[in-house]
C-alpha positions in Angstrom: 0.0 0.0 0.0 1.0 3.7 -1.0 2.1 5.7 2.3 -0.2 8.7 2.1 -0.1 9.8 5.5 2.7 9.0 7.2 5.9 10.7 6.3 9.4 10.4 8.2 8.0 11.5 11.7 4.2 10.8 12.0 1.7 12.4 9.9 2.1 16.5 9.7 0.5 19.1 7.7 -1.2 22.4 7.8 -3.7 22.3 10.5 -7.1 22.1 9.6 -6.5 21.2 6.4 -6.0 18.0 5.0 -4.4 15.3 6.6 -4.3 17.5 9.9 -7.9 17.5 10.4 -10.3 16.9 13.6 -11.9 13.8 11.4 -8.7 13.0 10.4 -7.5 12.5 13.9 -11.0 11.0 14.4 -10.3 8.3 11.9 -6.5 7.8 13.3 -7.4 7.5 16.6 -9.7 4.8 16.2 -7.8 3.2 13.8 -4.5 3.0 16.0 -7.1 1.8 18.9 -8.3 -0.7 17.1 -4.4 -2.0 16.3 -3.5 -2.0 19.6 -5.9 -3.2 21.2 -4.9 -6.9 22.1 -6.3 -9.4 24.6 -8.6 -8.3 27.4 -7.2 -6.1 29.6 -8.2 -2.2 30.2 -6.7 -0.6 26.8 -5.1 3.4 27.6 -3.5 5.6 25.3 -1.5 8.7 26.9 -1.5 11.9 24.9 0.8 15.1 25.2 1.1 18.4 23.1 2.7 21.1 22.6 1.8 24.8 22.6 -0.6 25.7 19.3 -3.4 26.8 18.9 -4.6 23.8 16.8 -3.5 21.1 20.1 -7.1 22.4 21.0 -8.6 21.0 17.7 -6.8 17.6 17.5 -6.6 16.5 21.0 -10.2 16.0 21.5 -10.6 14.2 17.8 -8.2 11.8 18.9 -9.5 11.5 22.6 -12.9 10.5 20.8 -11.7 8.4 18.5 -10.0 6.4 21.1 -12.3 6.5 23.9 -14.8 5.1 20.9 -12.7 1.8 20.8 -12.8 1.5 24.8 -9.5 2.4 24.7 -9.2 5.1 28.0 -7.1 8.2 27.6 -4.8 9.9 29.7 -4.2 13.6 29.0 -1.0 15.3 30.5 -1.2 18.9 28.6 1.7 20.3 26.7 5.0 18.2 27.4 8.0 17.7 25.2 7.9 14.2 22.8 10.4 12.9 25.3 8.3 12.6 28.0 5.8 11.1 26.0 8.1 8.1 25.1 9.2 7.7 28.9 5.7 7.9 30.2 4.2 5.7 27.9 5.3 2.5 29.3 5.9 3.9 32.7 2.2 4.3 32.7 1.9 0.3 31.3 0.0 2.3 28.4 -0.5 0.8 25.1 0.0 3.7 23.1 1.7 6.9 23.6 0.6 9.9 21.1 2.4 13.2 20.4 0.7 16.0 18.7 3.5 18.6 17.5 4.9 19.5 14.4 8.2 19.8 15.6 10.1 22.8 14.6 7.9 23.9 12.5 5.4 27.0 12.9 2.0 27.4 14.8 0.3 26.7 11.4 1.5 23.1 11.2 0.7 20.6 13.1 1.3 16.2 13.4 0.7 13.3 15.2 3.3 11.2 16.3 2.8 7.8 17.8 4.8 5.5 20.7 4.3 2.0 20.8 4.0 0.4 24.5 7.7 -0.1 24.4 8.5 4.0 24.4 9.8 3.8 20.9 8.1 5.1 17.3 6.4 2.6 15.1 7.8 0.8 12.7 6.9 1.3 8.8 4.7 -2.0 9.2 2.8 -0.8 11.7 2.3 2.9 10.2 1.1 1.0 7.1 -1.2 -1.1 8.9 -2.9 1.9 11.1 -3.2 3.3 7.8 -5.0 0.5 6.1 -7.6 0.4 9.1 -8.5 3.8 8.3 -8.6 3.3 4.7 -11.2 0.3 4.7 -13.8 1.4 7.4 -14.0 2.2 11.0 -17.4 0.5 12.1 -16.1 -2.4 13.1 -14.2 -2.6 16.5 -16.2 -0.3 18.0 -16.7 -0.2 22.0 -20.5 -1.2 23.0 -22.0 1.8 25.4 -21.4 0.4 28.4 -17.5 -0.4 27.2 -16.7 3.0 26.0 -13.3 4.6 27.0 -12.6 7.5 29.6 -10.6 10.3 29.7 -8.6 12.0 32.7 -5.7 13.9 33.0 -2.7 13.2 34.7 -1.6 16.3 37.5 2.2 15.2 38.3 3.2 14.2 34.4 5.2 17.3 34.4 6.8 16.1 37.9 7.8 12.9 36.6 9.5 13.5 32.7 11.8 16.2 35.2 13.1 13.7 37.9 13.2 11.4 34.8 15.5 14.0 33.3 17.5 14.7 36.4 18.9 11.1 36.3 20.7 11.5 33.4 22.8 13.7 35.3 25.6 12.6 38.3 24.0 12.9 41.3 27.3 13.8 43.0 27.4 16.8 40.3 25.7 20.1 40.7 25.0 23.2 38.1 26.1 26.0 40.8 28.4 28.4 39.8 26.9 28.3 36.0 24.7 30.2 34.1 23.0 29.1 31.4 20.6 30.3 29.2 17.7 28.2 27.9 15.4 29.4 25.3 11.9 27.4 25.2 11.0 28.1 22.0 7.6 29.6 23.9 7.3 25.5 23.4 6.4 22.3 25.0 9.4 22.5 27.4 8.5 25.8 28.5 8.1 25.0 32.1 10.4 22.3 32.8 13.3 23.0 30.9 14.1 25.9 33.3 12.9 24.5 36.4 15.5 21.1 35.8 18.5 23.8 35.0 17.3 25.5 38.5 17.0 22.6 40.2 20.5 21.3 39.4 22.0 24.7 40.7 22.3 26.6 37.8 21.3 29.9 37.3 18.8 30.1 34.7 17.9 33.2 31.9 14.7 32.3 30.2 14.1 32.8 27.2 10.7 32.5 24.5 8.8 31.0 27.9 5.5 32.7 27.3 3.4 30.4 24.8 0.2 31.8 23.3 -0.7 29.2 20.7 0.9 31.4 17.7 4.2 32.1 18.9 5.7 28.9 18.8 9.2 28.6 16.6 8.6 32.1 15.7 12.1 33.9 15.6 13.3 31.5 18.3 14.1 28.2 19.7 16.7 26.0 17.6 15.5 27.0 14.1 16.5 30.4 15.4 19.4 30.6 17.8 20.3 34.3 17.6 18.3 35.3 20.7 19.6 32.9 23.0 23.4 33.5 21.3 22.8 37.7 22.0 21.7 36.7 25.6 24.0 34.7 26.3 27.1 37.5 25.8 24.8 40.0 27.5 24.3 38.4 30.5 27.8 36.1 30.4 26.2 33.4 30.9 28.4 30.0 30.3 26.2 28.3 28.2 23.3 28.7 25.3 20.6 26.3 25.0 17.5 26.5 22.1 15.2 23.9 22.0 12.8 23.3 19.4 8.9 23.3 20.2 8.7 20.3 20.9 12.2 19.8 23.2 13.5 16.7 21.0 16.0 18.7 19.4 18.8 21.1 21.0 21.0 23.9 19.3 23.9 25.0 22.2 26.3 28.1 22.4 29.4 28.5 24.2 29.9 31.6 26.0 31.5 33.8 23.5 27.9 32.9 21.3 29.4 30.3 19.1 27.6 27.4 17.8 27.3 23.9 18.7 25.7 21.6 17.0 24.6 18.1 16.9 27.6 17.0 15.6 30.1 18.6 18.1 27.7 17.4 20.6 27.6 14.0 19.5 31.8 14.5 19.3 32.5 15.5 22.8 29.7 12.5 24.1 31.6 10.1 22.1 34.7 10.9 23.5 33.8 11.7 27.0 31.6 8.4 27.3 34.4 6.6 25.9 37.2 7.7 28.3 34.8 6.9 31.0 33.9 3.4 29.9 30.4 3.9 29.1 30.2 4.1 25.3 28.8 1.4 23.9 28.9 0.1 20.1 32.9 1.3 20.2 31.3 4.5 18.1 28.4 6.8 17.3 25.4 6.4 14.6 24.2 9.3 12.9 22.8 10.3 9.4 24.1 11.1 6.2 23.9 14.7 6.8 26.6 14.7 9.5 29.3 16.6 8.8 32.9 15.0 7.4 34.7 16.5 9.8 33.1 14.4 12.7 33.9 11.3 11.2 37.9 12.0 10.7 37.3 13.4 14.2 36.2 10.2 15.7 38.3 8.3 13.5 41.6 9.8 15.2 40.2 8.7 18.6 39.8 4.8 17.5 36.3 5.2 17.5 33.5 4.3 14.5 30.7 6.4 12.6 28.0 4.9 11.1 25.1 6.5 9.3 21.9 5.9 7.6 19.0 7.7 6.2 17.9 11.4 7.7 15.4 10.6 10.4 15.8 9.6 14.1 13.5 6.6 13.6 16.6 5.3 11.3 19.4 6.1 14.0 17.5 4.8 16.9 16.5 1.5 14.6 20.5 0.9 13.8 21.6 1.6 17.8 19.0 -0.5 18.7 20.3 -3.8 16.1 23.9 -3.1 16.5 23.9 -2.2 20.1 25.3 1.2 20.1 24.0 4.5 23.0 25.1 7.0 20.9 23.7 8.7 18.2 21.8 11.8 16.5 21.8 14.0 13.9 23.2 17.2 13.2 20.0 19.2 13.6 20.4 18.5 17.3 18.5 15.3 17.6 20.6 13.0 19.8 19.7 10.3 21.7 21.2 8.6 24.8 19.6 5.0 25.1 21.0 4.5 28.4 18.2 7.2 29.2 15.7 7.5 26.6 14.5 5.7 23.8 13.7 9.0 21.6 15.8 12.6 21.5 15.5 14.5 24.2 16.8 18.3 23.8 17.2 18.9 27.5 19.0 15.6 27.8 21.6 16.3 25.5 22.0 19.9 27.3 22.8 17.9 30.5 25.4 16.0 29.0 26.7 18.9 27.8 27.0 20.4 31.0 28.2 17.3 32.7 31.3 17.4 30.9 31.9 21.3 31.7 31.7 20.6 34.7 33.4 17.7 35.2 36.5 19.3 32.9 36.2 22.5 34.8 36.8 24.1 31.6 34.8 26.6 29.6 32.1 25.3 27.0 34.5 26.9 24.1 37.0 24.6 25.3 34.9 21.6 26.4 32.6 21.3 23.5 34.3 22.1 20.1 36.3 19.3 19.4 36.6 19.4 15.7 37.0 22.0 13.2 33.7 20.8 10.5 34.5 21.0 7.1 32.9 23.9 4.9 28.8 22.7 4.6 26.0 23.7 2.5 22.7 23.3 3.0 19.6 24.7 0.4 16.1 24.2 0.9 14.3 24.1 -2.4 10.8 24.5 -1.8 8.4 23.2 -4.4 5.3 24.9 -6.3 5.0 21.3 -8.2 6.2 17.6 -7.1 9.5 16.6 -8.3 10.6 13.1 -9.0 14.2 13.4 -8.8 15.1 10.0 -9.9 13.0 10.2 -12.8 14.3 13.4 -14.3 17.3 13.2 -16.6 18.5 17.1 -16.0 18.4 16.4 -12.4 20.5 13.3 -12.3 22.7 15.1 -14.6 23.3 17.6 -12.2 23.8 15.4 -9.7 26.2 13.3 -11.5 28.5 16.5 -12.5 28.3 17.6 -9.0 29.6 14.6 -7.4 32.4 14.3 -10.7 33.4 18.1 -9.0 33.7 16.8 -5.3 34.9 13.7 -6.1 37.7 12.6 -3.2 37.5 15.8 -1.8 34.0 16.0 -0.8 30.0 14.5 -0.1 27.6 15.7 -1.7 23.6 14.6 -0.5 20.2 15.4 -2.8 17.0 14.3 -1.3 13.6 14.8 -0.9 11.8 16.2 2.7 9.5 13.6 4.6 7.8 16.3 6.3 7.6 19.3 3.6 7.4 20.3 0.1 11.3 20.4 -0.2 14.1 19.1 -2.0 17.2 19.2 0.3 20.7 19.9 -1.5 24.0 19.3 0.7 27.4 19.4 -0.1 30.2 19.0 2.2 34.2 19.4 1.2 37.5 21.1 1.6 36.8 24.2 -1.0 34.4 26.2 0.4 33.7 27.7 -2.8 33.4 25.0 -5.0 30.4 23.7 -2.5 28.7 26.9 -3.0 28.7 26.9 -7.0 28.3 22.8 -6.8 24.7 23.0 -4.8 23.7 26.7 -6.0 23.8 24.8 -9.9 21.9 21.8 -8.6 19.1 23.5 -6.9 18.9 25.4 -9.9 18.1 22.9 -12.0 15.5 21.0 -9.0 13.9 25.0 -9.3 13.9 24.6 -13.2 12.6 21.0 -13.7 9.5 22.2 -10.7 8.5 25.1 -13.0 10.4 27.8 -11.2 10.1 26.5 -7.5 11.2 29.5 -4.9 
């Protein structure tokens, strides 16, 4: 069956349009009731949000759908997709649900889903939930007196932050720092800066104020200038910017320089390694990691491997090939021995650990390879673009890797979760990158019928 919903991470669109519609989350709910519902025990389904306007619309279309299977429904508010994944089968619940769009603005919205086990569904799965809403929904359904309920839980935001406070030594304590965390006026709003305060650290706050529009906008990791600005005004000793939906982290040292995922994922590797926790003798990320982290790891005795973009793909290869670390470079990371998902705040922690367990400055704890020179160009498309099908675009292609050949990577693909075709190239000229994507999105903007 053709995937029509489901894209990399869950199903996502403009909200109340179609897919992300109330009967849309109708129809999803009580088709991923009916999938999970085995043998006959008391079926629940927990479900979190994040801060738009549209979490308003699509929480109660799935709480109906659900509650229509006799599946009950636990409601814990806006919390990041972390602590949806931990409390999901710390609440023996058979299904955890996210709805968030991520990083994306208030106008979007997705649904995201957890199987029992904390982790995302597989492909098989996806496909199957969305073959139960293709072929009608009237079976399955709960008799009156079987019908699900709904209650909220009051301490969920209690639990994901002791959960979080693990990761950290307990014999280690934040005082003496101060660190800036911007919210992203997102899911992580409130406990992102109570954790920091309740490890010691002094805490600016930044984009804490959600109204259901504000969300992403000119903030959080998509747009790290705030937090990099606050964090040389008020000399604080690290930046933090999580996306609205706290999977995802974006950090600056205190001068305001930044750290991504990879240099994250670097100094984890190593630090985890000299300490005898890293596990897999390596890291996993995805192909869009930079060069310069592999060579990097590579002169420490350790191994990269990568797959596909997408979490789902890292955390599926850590998972068959037993390694704890791994991410991607947008600041998606994931620490198994914690979570089973990326979990912004997390990452932050580990981050901090090491400062303070170096006693050295973030600019000298955290950037521990120079990247190589990296472009990245969004092509957004009027018209759908099959790039293996058009000649002028392979063509392209095939001249630009000819051009970075030995010297470089380059990486053309298509966005699961927009309209986009994604060109990067990666190599030791930083000029012949520019020219090498700048002709290649040119021709994906030519072949779309002048695509912005």
């Amino acid at each position: 069956m053709a995937r029509r919903l489901f894209g990399t991470d869950g199903v996502r669109g403009t909200a109340n349009q179609y897919p992300m519609t109330a009967e849309t989350a109708l129809k999803l709910g009580m088709a991923a009731g009916r999938y999970f519902t085995r043998g006959d025990h008391r079926h629940s389904v927990v479900i979190g949000k994040d801060t738009r306007l549209s979490g308003y619309m699509l929480e109660p279309a799935l709480t109906a759908g659900f509650t229509a299977i006799g599946m009950d429904v636990v409601l814990v508010g806006p919390l990041p997709t972390p602590a949806m994944a931990m409390l999901t089968p710390s609440l023996r619940a058979d299904l955890g649900v996210v709805i968030s769009a991520s990083h994306n603005p208030y106008d979007d919205n997705g649904i995201k889903l957890f199987g029992p086990d904390g982790y995302k569904l597989s492909d098989a799965a996806e496909d199957a939930i969305e073959g139960l809403m293709a072929n009608g929904l009237d079976k399955g359904l709960a008799a009156p007196a079987d019908l699900g309920r709904a209650r909220r839980l009051e301490d969920a935001v209690g639990r994901y932050m002791e959960h979080v406070k693990r990761s950290f030594p307990r014999n280690r304590t934040l005082e003496g720092l101060k660190v800036v965390v911007d919210c992203a006026h997102g899911a992580a709003y409130k406990v992102a800066p109570r954790v920091l305060w309740e490890l010691g650290a002094e805490v600016v706050e930044l984009a804490d104020a959600p109204d259901g529009f504000n969300i992403n906008d000119q903030c959080g990791s998509q747009h790290p200038e705030a937090m990099q600005r606050a964090v040389v005004a008020h000399g604080a000793d690290l930046g933090i910017a999580l996306d609205g939906d706290a999977d995802r982290v974006i950090l600056c040292d205190e001068h305001g320089a930044m750290l991504d995922g990879d240099q994250i994922l670097g100094l984890v590797a190593e630090e985890w390694h000299r300490a005898g926790l890293l596990r897999g003798g390596g890291v996993v990320v995805t192909v869009m990691s930079n060069l310069g982290l592999e060579r990097y790891l590579a002169e420490q005795g350790l191994g990269l491997v990568r797959t596909p973009v997408g979490d789902r793909h890292v955390v599926e290869c850590m998972r068959r090939d037993g390694y704890n670390v791994g991410g991607e470079q947008s600041g998606h990371l994931i620490f198994s021995d914690f979570a089973t998902t990326g979990d912004g705040l997390m990452a932050a922690l580990q981050v901090l650990r090491a400062i303070v367990e170096n006693d050295q400055p973030a600019s000298a704890t955290c950037r521990r390879f120079e990247p190589l020179p990296q472009v990245l160009r969004n092509v957004r498309l009027t018209t759908p673009v099959v790039l293996d099908d058009n000649k002028a675009v392979q063509a392209a292609i095939a001249d630009g890797e000819e051009r970075l050949r030995g010297s470089g990577r380059l990486l053309v693909r298509p966005s699961g979760t927009e309209p986009k075709v994604r060109v990067m190239a990666e190599g030791e000229d930083p000029a012949l990158v520019d020219r090498v994507v700048q002709d290649i999105a040119g021709v994906i903007e030519q072949a779309a019928g002048g695509a912005a």
